[in-house]
C-alpha positions in Angstrom: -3.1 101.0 162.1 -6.6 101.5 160.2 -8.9 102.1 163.2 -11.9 100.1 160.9 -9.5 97.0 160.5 -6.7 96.5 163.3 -5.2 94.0 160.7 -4.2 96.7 158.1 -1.2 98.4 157.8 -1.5 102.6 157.7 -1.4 104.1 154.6 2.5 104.8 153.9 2.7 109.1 154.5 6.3 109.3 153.1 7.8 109.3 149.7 11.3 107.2 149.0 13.0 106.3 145.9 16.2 106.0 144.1 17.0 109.0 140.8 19.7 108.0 139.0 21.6 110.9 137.2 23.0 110.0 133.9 24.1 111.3 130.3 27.7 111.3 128.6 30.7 112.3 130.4 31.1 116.3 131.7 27.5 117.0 130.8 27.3 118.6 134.8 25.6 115.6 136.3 28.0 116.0 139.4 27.3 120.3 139.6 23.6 119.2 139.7 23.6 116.4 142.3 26.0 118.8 144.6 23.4 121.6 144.0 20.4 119.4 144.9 22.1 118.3 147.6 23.5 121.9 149.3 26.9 120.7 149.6 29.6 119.0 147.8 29.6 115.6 147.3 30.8 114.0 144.2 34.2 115.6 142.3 33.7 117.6 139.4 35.9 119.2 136.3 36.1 120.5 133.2 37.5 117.1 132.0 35.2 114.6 130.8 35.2 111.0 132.8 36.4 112.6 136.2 33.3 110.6 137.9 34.5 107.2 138.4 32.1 105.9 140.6 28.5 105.2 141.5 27.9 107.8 144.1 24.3 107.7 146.4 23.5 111.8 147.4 20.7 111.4 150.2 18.4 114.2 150.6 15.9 114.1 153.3 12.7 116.6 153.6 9.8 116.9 155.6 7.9 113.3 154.0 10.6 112.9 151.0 13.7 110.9 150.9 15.5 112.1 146.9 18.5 108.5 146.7 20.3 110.1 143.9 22.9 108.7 142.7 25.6 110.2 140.5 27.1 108.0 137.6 30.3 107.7 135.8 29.5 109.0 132.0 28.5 106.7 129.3 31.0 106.8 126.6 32.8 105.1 123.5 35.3 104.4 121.9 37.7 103.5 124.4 38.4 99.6 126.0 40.4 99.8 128.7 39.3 97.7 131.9 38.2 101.0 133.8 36.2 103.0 130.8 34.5 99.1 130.7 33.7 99.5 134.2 32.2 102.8 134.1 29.6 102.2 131.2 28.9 98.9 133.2 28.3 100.8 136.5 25.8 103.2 134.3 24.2 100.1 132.5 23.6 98.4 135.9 22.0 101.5 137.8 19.1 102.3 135.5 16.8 99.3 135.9 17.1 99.9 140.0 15.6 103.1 140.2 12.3 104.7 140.4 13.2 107.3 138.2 15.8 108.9 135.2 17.8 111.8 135.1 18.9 112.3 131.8 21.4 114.9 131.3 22.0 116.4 127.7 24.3 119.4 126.7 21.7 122.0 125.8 20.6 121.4 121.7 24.0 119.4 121.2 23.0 115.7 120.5 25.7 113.5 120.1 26.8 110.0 119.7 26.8 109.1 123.2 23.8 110.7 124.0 22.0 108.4 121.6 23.9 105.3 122.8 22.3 106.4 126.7 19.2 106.6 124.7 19.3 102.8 123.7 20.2 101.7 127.0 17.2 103.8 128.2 14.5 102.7 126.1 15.5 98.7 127.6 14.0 99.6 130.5 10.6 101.1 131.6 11.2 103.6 134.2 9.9 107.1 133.8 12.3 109.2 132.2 13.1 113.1 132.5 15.2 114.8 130.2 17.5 117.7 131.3 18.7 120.1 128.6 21.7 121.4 130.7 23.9 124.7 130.1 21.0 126.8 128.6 22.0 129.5 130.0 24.6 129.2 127.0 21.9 129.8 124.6 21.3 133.0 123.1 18.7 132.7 121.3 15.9 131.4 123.7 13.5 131.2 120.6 14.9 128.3 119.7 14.3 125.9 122.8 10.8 125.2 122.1 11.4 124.0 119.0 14.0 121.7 120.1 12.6 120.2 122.5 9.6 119.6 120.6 12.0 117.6 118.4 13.6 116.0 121.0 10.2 114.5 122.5 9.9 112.5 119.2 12.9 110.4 120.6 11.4 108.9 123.5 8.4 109.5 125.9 10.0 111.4 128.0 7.9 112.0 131.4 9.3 115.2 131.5 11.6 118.3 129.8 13.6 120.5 131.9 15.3 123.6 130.5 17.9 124.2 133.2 21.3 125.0 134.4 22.7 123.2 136.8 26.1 125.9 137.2 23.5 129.1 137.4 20.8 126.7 139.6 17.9 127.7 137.3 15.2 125.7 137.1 16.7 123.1 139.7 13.5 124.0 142.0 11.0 123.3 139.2 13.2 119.9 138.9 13.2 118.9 142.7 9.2 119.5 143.3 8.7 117.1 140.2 10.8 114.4 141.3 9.0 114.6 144.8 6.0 113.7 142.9 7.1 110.5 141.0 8.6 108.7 143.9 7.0 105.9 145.0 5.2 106.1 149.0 7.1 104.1 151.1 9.6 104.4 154.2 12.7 106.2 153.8 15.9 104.1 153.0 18.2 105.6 155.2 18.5 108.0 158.4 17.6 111.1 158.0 20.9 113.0 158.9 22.5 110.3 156.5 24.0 112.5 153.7 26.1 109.8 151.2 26.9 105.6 151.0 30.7 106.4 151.0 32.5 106.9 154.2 35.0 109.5 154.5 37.8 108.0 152.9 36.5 107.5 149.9 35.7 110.6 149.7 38.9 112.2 151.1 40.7 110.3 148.1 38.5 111.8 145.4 39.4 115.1 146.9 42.6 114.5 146.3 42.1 113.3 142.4 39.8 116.0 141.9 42.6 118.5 142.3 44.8 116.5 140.5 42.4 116.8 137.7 42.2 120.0 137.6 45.6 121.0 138.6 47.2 119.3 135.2 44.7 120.1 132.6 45.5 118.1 129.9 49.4 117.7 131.0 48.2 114.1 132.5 45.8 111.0 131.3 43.3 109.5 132.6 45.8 106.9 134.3 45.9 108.6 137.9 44.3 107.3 141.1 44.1 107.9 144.7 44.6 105.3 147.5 44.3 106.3 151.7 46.8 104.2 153.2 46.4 106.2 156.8 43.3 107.7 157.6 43.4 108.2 161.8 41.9 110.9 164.5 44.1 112.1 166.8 42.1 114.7 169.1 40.6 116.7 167.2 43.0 116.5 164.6 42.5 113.8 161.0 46.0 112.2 159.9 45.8 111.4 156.3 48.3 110.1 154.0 47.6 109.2 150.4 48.9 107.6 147.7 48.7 108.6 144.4 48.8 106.6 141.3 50.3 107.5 138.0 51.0 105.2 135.2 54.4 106.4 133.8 57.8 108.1 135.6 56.7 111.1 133.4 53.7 111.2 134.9 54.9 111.4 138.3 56.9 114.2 137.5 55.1 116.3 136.1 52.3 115.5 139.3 55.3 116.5 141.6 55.8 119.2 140.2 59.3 121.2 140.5 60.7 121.3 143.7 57.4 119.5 144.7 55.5 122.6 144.1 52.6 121.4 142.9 52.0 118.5 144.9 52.3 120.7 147.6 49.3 123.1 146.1 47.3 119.7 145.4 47.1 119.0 149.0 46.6 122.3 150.1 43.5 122.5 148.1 42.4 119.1 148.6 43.2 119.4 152.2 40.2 122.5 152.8 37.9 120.9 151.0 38.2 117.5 153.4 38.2 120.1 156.5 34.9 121.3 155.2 33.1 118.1 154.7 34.6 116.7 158.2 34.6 120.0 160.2 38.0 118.8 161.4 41.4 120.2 161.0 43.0 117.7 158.6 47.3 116.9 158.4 47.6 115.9 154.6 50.5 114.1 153.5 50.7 113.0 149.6 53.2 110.6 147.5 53.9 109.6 144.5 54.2 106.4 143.2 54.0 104.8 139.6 51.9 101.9 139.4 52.4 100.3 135.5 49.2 99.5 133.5 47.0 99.7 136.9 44.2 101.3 134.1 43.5 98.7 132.4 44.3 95.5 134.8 40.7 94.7 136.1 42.7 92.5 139.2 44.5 96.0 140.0 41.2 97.5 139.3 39.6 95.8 142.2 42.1 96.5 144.8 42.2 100.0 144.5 37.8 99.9 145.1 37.1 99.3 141.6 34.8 96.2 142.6 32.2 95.9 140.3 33.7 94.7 137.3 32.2 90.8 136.4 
C-alpha cells in the first residue's frame, strides 16, 4: 500500500505479458522459442508446417514473466480444414498480445511473409522484426542496407539480426522484450514452464520423429493420438496412436519388419524421459484414419478445437 494514501494500490514491480512468435512456416520460430526458453518445448523440422498448434513457452525471471507463444506458420495456397485452422490460430493470436515476434528468413521476402505483414498492420501492437539464419549470409555488408529497406514496410519497433540455430543475438532480443512488457502481476506460477500438459506434448514427440524420420516419403496427413497415458511407480505407460491417411502411408510409417516404427519410438521415447524425468514404456500403432486432414468434425476430436 502507498504509506501517503492507505487507499492506493502499490505501484506494480513486475513485468507480464504475452509475445507471440510468428512468420511463414519453418522460418525457426520453434528453434527460438526452445532457445529462449532453455529447454525443448514445441517440435521442430526441416519441413515446413510441422507446428500445428498454439503453443504458450512461460519464462519466469527475477520481476519478468516472457508468455510466448509459438504459432503454426502463416501460409497459402492450400484449403484443407487443418492448413485453415492453422492461419486462423495465427490470425486470432496477434491482437491478444503485448507484443510481435516477427520472424523472416534472412533478406528472402516472400509471398507469405507479406501476407503476415497485412494481417500485422490490422492491429496496433508493437512490432519487432527478426531477420533469422544470418549466419547464412556472407556478405555482412549487405544487412544494413536491407534492413534499411525493410523499415520502409512497417514501423517496426525494432530490427534484430539474429540466429536463432547459432543463439546469436537472442540476448540482445530477450533484454528488449523485457522492456516492452507491460507492469503487471505474473500470469502464471513461477515454476510453470508450458499450457499443455504432458500428453500433449508426449504426442508431438512422437509426430516430430515421424516428421523427420520420412522426409518427404509421407504428407502432411499424419497425427498423433495418447490413448493410455498412466504412472505406474516410477515408471510412465504410454501407448499412441498414430494417424496416417492412406494404407501406403502406414506402410511405409511401419517400416519393414516394423523397423522404423520401432526407431520412431525409440527416439521419441528419450526425448519424453527428458521432459518428465521418468523412465517412459512407449508403445506405438498404426492405424489409417481416411480424410481425417481435412474433416473439421475429425479435426476437433483429435484436439484440433479451434476451428469456428
Amino acid at each position: 500500500m502507498n504509506p501517503d494514501n492507505p487507499d492506493q494500490p502499490k505501484a506494480a514491480t513486475t513485468r507480464c505479458g504475452l509475445i507471440a512468435i510468428i512468420g511463414k512456416p519453418n522460418v525457426g520460430k520453434s528453434t527460438l522459442l526452445n532457445f529462449l526458453m532453455g529447454q525443448k518445448l514445441s517440435i521442430t523440422s526441416r519441413k515446413p508446417q510441422t507446428t500445428r498448434h498454439r503453443l504458450l513457452g512461460i519464462k519466469t525471471l527475477a520481476n519478468t514473466q516472457m508468455v510466448f507463444v509459438d504459432t503454426p506458420g502463416m501460409h497459402s495456397g492450400q484449403n484443407k480444414a487443418i492448413n485453415r485452422y492453422m492461419n486462423k490460430t495465427v490470425q486470432s493470436v496477434i491482437h491478444d498480445v503485448d507484443l510481435i515476434l516477427f520472424m523472416v528468413d534472412r533478406m528472402k521476402w516472400s509471398e507469405e511473409d507479406e501476407l503476415v505483414l497485412r494481417h500485422i498492420k490490422q492491429c496496433k501492437t508493437p512490432v519487432f522484426l527478426l531477420l533469422n539464419k544470418v549466419d547464412l549470409v556472407t556478405d555482412k555488408d549487405i544487412l544494413l542496407p536491407y534492413m534499411e529497406e525493410i523499415r520502409q514496410l512497417h514501423p517496426f519497433a525494432e530490427i534484430f539480426p539474429l540466429s536463432a540455430l547459432k543463439e546469436h543475438n537472442i540476448e540482445a532480443l530477450e533484454s528488449a522484450i523485457e522492456k516492452y512488457l507491460p507492469k503487471g502481476d505474473f500470469y502464471y506460477p513461477e515454476d510453470q514452464l508450458t499450457d499443455k500438459n504432458a500428453r500433449f506434448l508426449a504426442a508431438e514427440f512422437i509426430r516430430e520423429k515421424i516428421t523427420r524420420q520420412m522426409g518427404d516419403e509421407l504428407p502432411y496427413e499424419v497425427t498423433v493420438e495418447i490413448e493410455e497415458f498412466d504412472q505406474d511407480g516410477k515408471i510412465i505407460h504410454i501407448s499412441a496412436l498414430i494417424l496416417v491417411e492412406k494404407t501406403g502411408q502406414k506402410k511405409i510409417v511401419i517400416g519393414e519388419g516394423g523397423s522404423r516404427l520401432k526407431l520412431i519410438g525409440t527416439e521419441a521415447r528419450k526425448d519424453i524421459e527428458d521432459l518428465l524425468g521418468s523412465k517412459v514404456m512407449l508403445k506405438l500403432w498404426v492405424k489409417v484414419k481416411s480424410g481425417w486432414s481435412d474433416d473439421e468434425r475429425a479435426l476437433k476430436s483429435l484436439g484440433y478445437d479451434d476451428l469456428s
